[in-house]
C-alpha positions in Angstrom: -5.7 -18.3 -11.4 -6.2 -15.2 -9.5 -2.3 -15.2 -9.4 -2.1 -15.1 -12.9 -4.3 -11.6 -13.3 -1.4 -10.0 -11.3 0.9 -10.6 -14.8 -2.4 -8.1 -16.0 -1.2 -5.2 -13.6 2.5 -5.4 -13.0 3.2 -3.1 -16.0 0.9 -0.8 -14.7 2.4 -0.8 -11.4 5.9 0.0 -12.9 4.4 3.0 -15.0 3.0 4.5 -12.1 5.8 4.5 -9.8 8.2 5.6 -12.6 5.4 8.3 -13.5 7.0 10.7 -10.7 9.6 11.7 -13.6 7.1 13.5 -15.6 6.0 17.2 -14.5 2.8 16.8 -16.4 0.7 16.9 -13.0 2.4 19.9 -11.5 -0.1 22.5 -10.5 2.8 24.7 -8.6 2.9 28.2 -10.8 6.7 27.5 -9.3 7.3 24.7 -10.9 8.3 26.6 -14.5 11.0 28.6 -12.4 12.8 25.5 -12.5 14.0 25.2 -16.1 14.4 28.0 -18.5 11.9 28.7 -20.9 10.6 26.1 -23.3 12.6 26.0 -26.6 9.2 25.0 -28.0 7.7 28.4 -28.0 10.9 30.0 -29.8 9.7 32.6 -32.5 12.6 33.0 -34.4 11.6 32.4 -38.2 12.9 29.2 -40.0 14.7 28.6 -42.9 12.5 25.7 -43.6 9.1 28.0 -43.3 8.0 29.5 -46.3 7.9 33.0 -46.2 4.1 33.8 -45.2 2.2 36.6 -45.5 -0.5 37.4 -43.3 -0.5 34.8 -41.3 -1.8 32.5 -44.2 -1.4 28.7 -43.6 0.6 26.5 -45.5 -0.4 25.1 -49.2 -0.9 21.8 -49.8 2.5 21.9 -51.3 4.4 23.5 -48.7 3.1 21.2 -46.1 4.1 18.5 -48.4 8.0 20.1 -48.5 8.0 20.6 -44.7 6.9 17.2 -43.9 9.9 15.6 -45.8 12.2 18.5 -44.1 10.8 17.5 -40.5 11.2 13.9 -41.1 14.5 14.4 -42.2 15.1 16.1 -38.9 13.7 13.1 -36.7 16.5 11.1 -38.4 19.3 13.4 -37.6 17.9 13.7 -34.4 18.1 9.7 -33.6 21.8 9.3 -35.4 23.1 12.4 -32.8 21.1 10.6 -29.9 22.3 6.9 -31.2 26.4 8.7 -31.1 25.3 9.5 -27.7 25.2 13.3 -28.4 21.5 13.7 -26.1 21.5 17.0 -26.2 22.6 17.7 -29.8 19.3 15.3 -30.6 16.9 16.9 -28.0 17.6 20.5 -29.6 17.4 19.1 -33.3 14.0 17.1 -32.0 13.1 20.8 -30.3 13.4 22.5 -33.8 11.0 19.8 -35.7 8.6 20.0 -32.8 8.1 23.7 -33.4 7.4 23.2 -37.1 5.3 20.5 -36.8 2.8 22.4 -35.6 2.3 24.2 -39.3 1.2 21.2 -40.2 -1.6 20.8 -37.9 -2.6 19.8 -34.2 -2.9 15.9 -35.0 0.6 16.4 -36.5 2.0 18.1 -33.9 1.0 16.2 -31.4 1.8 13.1 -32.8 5.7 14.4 -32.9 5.1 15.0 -29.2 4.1 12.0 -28.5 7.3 10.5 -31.1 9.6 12.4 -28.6 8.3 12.6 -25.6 8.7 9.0 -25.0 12.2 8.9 -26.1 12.4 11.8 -23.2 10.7 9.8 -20.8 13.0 7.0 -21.7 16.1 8.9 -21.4 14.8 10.5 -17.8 14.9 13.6 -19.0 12.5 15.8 -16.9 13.1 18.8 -18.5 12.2 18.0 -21.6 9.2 16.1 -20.6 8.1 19.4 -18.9 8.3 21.3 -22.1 6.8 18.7 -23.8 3.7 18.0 -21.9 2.9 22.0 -21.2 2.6 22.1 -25.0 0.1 19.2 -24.7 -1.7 21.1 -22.2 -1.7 24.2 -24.2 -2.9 21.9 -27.3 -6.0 20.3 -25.4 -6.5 23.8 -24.3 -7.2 24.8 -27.2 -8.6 22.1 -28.2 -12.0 22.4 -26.3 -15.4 23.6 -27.6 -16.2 27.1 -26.6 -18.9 27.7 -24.4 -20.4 30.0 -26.2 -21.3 27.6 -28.7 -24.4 25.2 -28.2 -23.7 22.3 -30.4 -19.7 22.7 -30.4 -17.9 20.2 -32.5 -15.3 17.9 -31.0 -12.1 16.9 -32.8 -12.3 13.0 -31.7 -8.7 13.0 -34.0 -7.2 14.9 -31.9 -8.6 14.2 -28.3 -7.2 10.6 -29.2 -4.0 11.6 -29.8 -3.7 13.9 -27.6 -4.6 10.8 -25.1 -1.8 8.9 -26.5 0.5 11.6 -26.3 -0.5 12.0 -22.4 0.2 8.0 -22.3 3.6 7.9 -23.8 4.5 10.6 -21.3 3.4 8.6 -18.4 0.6 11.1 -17.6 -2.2 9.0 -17.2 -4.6 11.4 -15.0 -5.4 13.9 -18.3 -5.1 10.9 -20.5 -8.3 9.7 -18.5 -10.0 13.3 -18.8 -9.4 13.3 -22.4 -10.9 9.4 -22.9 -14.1 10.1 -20.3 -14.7 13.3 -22.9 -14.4 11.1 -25.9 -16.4 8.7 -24.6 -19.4 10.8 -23.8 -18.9 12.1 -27.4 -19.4 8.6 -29.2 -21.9 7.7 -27.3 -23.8 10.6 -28.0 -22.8 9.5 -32.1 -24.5 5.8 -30.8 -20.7 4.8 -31.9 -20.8 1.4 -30.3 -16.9 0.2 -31.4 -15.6 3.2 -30.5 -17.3 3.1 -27.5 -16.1 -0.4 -26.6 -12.9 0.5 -27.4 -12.8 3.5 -25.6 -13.8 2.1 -22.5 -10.9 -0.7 -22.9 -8.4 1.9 -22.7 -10.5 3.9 -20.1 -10.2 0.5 -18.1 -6.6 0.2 -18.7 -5.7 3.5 -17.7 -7.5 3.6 -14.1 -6.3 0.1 -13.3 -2.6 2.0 -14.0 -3.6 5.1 -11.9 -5.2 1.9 -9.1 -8.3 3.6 -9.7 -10.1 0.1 -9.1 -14.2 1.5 -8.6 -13.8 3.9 -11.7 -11.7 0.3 -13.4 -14.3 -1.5 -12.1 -17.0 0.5 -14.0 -15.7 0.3 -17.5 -15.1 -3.2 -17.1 -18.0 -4.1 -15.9 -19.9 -2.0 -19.2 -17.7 -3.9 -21.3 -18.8 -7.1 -19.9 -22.3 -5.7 -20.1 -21.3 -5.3 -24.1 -20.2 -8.6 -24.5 -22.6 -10.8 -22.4 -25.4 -8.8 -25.0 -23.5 -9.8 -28.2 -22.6 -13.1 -27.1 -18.9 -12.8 -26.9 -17.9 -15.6 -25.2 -14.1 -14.9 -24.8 -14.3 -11.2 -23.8 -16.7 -12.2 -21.5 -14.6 -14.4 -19.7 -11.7 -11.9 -20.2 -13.4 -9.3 -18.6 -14.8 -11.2 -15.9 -11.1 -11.7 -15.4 -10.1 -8.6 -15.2 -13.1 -7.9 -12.4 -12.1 -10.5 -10.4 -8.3 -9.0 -10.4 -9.8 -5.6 -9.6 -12.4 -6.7 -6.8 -9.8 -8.5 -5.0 -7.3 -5.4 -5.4 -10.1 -3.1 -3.8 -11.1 -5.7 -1.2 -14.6 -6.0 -2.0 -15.1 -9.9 -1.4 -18.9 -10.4 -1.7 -18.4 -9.1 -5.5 -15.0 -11.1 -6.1 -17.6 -14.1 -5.1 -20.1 -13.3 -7.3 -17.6 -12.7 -10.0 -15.5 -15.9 -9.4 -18.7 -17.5 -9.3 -19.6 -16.6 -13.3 -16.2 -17.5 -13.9 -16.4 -21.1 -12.6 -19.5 -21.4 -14.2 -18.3 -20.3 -17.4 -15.8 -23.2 -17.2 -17.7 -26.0 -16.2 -20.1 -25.6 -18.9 -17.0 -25.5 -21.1 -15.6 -28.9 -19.7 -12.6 -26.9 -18.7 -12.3 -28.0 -15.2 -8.8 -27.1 -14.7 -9.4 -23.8 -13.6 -12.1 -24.4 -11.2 -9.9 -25.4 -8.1 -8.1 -22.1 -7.9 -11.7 -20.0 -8.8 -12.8 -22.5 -5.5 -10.5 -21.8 -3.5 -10.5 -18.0 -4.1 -14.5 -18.2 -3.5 -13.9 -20.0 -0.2 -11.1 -16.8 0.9 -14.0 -14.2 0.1 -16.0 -16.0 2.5 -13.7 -16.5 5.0 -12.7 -12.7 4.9 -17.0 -11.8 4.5 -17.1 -14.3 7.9 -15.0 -12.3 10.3 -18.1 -9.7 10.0 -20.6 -12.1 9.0 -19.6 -15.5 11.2 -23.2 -17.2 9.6 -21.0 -17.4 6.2 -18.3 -19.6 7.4 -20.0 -22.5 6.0 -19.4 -21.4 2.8 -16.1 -21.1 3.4 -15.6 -25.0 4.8 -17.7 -25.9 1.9 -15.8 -24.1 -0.6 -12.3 -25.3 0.8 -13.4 -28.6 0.7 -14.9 -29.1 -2.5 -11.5 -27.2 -3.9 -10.0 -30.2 -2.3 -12.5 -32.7 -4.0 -12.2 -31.4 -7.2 -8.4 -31.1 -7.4 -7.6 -33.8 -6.0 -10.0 -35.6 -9.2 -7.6 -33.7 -11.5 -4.5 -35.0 -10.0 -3.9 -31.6 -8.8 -2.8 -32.2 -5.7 -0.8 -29.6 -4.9 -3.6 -27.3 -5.0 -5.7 -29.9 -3.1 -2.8 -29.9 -0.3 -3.5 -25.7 -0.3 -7.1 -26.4 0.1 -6.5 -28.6 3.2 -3.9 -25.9 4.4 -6.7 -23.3 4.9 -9.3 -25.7 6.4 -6.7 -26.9 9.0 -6.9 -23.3 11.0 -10.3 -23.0 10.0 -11.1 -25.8 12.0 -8.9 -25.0 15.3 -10.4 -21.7 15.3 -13.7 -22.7 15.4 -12.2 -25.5 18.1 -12.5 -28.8 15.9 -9.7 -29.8 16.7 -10.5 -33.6 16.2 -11.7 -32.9 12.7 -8.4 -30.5 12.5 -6.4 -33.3 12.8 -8.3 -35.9 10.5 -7.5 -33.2 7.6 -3.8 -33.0 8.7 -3.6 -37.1 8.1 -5.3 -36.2 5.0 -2.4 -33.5 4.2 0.2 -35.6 4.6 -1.4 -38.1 2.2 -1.8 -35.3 -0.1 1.8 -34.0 -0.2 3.6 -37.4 -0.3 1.3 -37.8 -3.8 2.6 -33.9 -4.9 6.1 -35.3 -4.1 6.4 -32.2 -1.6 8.8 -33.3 1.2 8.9 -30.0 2.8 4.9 -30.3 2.6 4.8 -33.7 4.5 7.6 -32.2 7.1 4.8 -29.2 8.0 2.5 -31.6 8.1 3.6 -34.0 10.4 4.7 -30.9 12.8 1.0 -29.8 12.2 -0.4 -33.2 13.4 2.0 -33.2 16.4 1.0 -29.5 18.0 -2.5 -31.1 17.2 -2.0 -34.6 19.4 0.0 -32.1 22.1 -3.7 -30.2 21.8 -5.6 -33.4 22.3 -2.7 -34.1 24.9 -2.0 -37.4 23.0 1.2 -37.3 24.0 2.7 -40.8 22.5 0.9 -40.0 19.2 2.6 -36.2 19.4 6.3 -37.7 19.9 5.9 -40.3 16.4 4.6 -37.6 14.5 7.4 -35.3 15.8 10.1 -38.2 14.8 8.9 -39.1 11.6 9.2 -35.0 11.0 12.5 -35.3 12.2 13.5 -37.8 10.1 12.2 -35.5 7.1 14.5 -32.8 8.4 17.5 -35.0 8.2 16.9 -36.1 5.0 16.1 -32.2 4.1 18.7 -30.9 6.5 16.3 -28.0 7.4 14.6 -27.2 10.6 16.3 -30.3 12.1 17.3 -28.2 15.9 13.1 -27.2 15.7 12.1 -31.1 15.5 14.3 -32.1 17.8 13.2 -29.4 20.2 9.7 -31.2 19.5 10.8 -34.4 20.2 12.0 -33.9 23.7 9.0 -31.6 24.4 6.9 -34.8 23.0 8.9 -36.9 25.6 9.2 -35.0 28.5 5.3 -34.2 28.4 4.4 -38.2 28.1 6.6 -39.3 31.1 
């Protein structure tokens, strides 16, 4: 299962690496020397602008005429970039960019968002530079003055100014901008905007690997839903923590996690799932044993009863992995009698999963353990029947033969 929750993160993962194309973290007052100055601050009045006096914005109108003009714009723009003319697109897209912002901030950086995808898609790092500096400039702006004791906060536009950051790939301001909003409807008592706020929170710190902050909003959210009775976010969120605790190795808290978990799906009758949430309980304890050796019951008990159950479900596959990890536990702890009961065991296991490669590891497992026990007769047949596996496999056949006369030699 815990397998499965890595589908969750992959995505993430990708973003993140392909992130380093984006210049929207750049700090270096060098870093504009690079390309020339951003066509996105170009003065030069437009035919499509009205002709206004004093500075006075746009009528109703007006913004109305420009709106159509811009849009018209964006679909030149993608019929140059579609003919494969990038640059003929990027430099229309430029032009639109710079009106939008008549028509507002939310506008304007909606458009940004519009193209600064289809820049991020295209690798194109210099227009993701202009692009996010004029988001930078916009939340600037965008921030309650001091000054002011009660200053209002354009929620409208911190969002989409979030999405904007997202669609560039910049998810460290995007995270800025969704802790501010947050704090914000919480403060309205806004409790949907608040959960959904903190789902995106989540998502964005898992995509930065920011697993305690992660962590945090996921486990609010499950706070939300255990309250209103949710069952399925519950169990989706207790999902997501048990991804996240195992990603920041903090095994006592993957236990108590996977514990809920299995809980939750007993009491649903939904045993299938309860092997894997077993056998990743049993790991956590195995891991919390190397400090703690008093909790390596827990492990053996865990591992077995992952056995038990799966093996009741037919899933014996899983029930052979369960035996896999008691085997070593065992020799380490110098069982080696009870080591080698499980291995028999094993073997059972993988001749009903129909894994042949299984039973051949298995039978090379119960030989090294009869060499241990310096049963050396019993050593050789388990060696030969592997061998005969490894014909039939034709792998590892020069390894069990090598066995085989180690086998003999040792029990002349």
């Amino acid at each position: 299962m815990l397998k499965r929750f890595s589908i969750i993160i992959t995505a993430a993962i990708i973003w993140q690496f392909s992130s380093d194309l984006t210049l929207a973290q750049s700090k270096n007052p060098l870093q504009a020397d690079k390309f020339p100055p951003s066509p996105l601050e170009i003065t030069t009045p437009d035919p499509l602008l009205p002709n206004l006096r004093d500075k006075q914005p746009l009528s109703l109108l007006e913004k109305l005429k420009l709106q159509a003009a811009l849009d018209e714009l964006n679909q030149e723009a993608v019929v140059k970039l579609q003919a494969g003319d990038k640059e003929a697109a990027f430099e229309i897209w430029n032009r639109e960019l710079r009106l939008r912002r008549y028509l507002g901030a939310v506008a304007e950086v909606q458009a940004l968002s519009r193209v600064g995808e289809i820049a991020w898609n295209r690798s194109d790092r210099q227009q993701l530079y202009y692009i996010t500096q004029r988001l930078q400039a916009i939340q600037k702006q965008a921030q309650p003055k001091k000054a002011k004791t009660q200053a209002s906060v354009d929620l409208e536009l911190l969002r989409a100014l979030g999405a904007a950051y997202q669609k560039v790939r910049s998810p460290q301001p995007a995270i800025e901008l969704y802790n501010q909003i947050l704090a914000e409807v919480r403060q309205q008592k806004d409790t949907i905007a608040e959960i959904d706020t903190l789902q995106t929170l989540g998502n964005l710190n898992l995509s930065w690997f920011n697993y305690p902050q992660a962590a945090t909003n996921y486990e609010e959210l499950l706070s939300f839903a255990t309250s209103r009775g949710e069952r399925q976010d519950e169990l989706t969120y207790l999902q997501q923590l048990a991804y996240i605790y195992q990603q920041a190795k903090q095994p006592q808290k993957s236990i108590d996690v996977l514990s809920k978990l299995k809980e939750i799906y007993s009491q649903n009758d939904n045993q299938i799932q309860v092997p894997n949430l077993q056998l990743a309980i049993a790991a956590n304890y195995e891991t919390l044993a190397k400090e703690n050796p008093a909790l390596l019951p827990e492990a053996f008990k865990n591992y077995q009863t992952a056995y038990v159950t799966a093996w009741g479900l037919q899933q014996y596959a899983r029930a052979a992995e369960a035996l896999q990890k008691l085997i070593p536990l065992y020799r380490s702890q110098g069982q080696i009698n009870e080591a080698l009961e499980t291995s028999k065991i094993l073997l059972e296991t993988e001749a009903r999963a129909a894994n042949y490669y299984g039973m051949m590891q298995a039978y090379d497992q119960m030989g090294q353990l009869y060499l241990e026990n310096k049963d050396y007769p019993q050593a050789l047949t388990a060696f030969k029947d592997g061998l005969e596996l490894a014909k039939q496999l034709q792998h590892q056949e020069a390894y069990f033969t090598q066995q085989v006369e180690k086998a003999s030699q040792a029990s002349l």
